[in-house]
C-alpha positions, -999 to +999 in steps of 0.1 A: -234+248+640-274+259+645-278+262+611-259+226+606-279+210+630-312+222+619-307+217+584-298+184+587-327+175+612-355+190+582-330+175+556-359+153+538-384+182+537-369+195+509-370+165+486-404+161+496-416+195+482-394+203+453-405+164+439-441+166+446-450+204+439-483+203+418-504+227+402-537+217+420-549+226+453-577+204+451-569+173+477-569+156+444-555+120+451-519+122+436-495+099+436-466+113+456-442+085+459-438+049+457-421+027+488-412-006+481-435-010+447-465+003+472-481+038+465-487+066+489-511+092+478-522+127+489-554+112+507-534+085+526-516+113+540-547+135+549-564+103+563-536+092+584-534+126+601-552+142+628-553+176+599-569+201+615-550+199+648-519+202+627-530+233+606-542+250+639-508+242+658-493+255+622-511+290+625-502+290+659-462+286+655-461+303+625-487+329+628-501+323+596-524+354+586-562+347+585-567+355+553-544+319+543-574+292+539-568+258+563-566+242+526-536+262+517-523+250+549-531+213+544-517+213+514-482+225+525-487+197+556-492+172+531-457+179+512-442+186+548-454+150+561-444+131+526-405+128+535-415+113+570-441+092+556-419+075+534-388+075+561-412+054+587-425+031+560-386+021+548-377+021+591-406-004+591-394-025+564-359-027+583-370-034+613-392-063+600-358-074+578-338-079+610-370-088+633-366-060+655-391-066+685-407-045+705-414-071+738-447-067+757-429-062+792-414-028+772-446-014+764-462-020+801-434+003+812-440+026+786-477+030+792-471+030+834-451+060+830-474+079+808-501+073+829-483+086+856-473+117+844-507+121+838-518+115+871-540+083+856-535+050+881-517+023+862-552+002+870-574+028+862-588+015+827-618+035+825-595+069+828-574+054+804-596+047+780-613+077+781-585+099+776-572+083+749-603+089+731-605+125+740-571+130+730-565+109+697-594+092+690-582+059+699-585+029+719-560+015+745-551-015+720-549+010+694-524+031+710-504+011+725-500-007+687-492+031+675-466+037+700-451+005+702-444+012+660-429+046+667-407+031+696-396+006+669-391+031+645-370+048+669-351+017+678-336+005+644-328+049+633-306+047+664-289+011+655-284+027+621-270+058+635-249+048+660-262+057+691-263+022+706-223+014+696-216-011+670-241-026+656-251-065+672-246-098+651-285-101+651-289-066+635-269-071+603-279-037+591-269-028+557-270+013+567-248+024+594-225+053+608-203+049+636-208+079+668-178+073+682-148+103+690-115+096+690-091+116+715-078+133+681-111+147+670-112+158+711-078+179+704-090+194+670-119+205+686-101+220+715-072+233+690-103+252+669-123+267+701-089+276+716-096+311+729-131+297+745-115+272+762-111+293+794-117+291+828-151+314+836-167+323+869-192+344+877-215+331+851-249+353+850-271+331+825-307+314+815-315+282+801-335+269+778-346+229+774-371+211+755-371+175+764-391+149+750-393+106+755-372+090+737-404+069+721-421+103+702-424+095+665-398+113+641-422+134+627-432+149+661-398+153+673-389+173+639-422+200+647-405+203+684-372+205+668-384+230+641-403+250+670-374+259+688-347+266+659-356+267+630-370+300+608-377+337+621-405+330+647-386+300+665-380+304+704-340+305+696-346+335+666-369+353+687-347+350+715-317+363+694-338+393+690-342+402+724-378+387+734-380+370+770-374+333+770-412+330+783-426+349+759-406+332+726-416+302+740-455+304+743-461+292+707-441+261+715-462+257+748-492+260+728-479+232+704-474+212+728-505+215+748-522+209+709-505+178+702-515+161+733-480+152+737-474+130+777-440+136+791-427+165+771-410+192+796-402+225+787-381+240+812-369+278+815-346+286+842-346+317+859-317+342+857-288+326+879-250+333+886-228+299+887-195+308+903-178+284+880-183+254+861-187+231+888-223+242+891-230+241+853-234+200+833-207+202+805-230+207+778-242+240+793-209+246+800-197+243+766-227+268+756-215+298+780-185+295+766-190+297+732-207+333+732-186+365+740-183+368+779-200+402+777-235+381+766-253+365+741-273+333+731-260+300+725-267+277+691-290+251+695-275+221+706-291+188+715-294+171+748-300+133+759-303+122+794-320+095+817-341+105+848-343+086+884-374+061+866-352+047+835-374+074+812-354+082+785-354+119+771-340+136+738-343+169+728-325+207+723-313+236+745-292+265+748-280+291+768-290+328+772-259+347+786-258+378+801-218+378+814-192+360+827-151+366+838-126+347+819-095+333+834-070+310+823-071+287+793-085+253+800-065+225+806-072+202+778-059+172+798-084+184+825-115+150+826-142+180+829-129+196+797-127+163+778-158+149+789-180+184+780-158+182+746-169+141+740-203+151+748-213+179+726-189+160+697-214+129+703-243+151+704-237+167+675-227+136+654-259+115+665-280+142+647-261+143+615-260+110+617-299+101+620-298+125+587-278+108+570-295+076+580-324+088+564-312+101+538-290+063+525-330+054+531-350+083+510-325+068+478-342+032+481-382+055+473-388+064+440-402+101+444-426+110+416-440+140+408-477+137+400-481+148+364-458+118+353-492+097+358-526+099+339-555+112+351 
């Protein structure tokens, strides 16, 4: 399911690169793809993009070797952002087809509690300031307009892909896929992981969890995403090979740290034994048991939750087991069992389902490769 999950998370990367793969390496301004009879070019891209942070967090995650130019590197970005580009330019012209608001009041709350995870009073408008030009470069009005676009971006992906129920009589939205489970697709997936569905104790485990506000853009939540599963030198792959949870995860820290990203938690557990599921959540739950009880590591699942403040999180975890003792098969008419069952079903679906979101939207952009138009 890892390799589902992940491949439908980087699903438009693909497109991107196998449509706009040219010859030169110049920055030249190609024409990569049109939107809604508008153009965006190679140098829109570059210019809408803090670059050189990117190729450094891009050596960093990937340990690029030295001897790979930050040109080679910016090239690659480019075709890497192009997919997302064009996805948050057709979000846009949704949300503006439905009038999708995002209301003042909102965005106060948003920027209170980002000032106060950074320790900034909510009144404290020099501090603001000045750390929003240290960190991006831009001015409070500016960010707040930046953010309040990715929150709305946000917003009308999750009408479209379920995650708010059935879609509202002011939202008539012409893309949508319903995230709902029946008690049918419960039992299937009970039926198929039959011979997990047991009763452990003595449960001597890890955890990993990247969490992240529900308001960071698509594109940044695909790099955290991409971080932590995807390719050899993710935290999950390294982890699979036997490296410590702390040390797979320092080139995630580092990517964090680089993208100046407020409310992001990475959390690592220590090494703890639950004496049954009652001191386990049922998606963690659902982890342990789907590895051999004599150890192993989990796939990467994802994870949404609310904290005490109304701050809404997504994001991806797993589990590093060590042992546990089975018991008894799982009662499937047992609340616990059904609701860890509902959970990761939902979980699962909401991310195939933001794919396939954006994918219904990637067929409304024309993708061009560049040598169809004169130089």
């Amino acid at each position: 399911m890892k390799r589902l999950l992940t491949a439908a998370i980087c699903l438009c990367l693909l497109c991107a690169v196998v449509t706009a793969q040219g010859d030169r390496a110049d920055g030249a301004n190609e024409i990569l793809a049109v939107v809604n009879g508008k153009a965006i070019t190679y140098q829109e891209i570059v210019g809408d993009t803090d670059m050189q942070l990117e190729i450094n967090a891009t050596r960093a995650m990937q340990r690029v070797p030295p001897d790979v130019s930050d040109k080679e590197i910016e090239r690659q970005l480019v075709f890497q952002l192009l997919s997302s580009y064009v996805i948050n330019k057709l979000l846009d012209a949704e949300a503006d087809r439905v009038q999708l608001n995002i209301t003042d009041a909102q965005m106060r709350n948003v920027m209170t509690r980002q000032k106060k995870k950074l320790g900034i009073g909510d009144y404290d408008i020099k501090s603001w300031a000045n750390y929003l030009k240290e960190k991006y470069n831009l001015t409070p009005k500016e960010y707040l307009e930046r953010t309040r676009g990715e929150i709305r971006r946000n917003e009308i992906l999750n009408y479209m892909a379920g995650a708010y129920g059935p879609l509202p009589a002011q939202y008539p939205l012409e893309i949508y896929f319903s995230l709902s489970v029946t008690p049918a697709e419960m039992r299937e997936e009970f039926e198929r992981t039959a011979e997990n569905q047991r009763i452990a104790r003595n449960i001597d485990f890890r955890q990993f969890r990247l969490l992240y506000p529900a308001e960071t853009s698509i594109d940044t939540k695909r790099k955290l995403v991409n971080a932590v599963a995807e390719g050899d030198t993710s935290v999950h792959a390294r982890v699979e090979k036997n490296e410590s949870l702390e040390s797979a995860s320092e080139g995630l820290a580092k990517l964090i740290q680089d993208l100046s990203l407020p409310g992001v938690k990475l959390e690592i557990s220590e090494r703890t034994v639950a004496k049954d599921d009652s001191e386990l959540d049922p998606t963690a739950y659902q982890m342990v048991l789907s590895v051999s009880a004599r150890g192993g590591v989990s796939e990467v699942g994802s994870v949404r939750e609310t904290d005490d403040e109304g701050q809404q999180y997504e994001g991806v975890m797993f589990v590093q087991l060590f042992s546990r003792e089975d018991g008894d098969r799982r009662d499937f008419e047992s609340p616990k069992v059904q609701e860890g069952i509902r959970i990761g079903l939902e979980n699962q679906r909401l991310m195939l389902n933001r794919a396939k979101v954006e994918q219904a939207l990637l067929k409304r952009a024309a993708i061009v490769p560049e040598k169809l138009f004169a130089r």
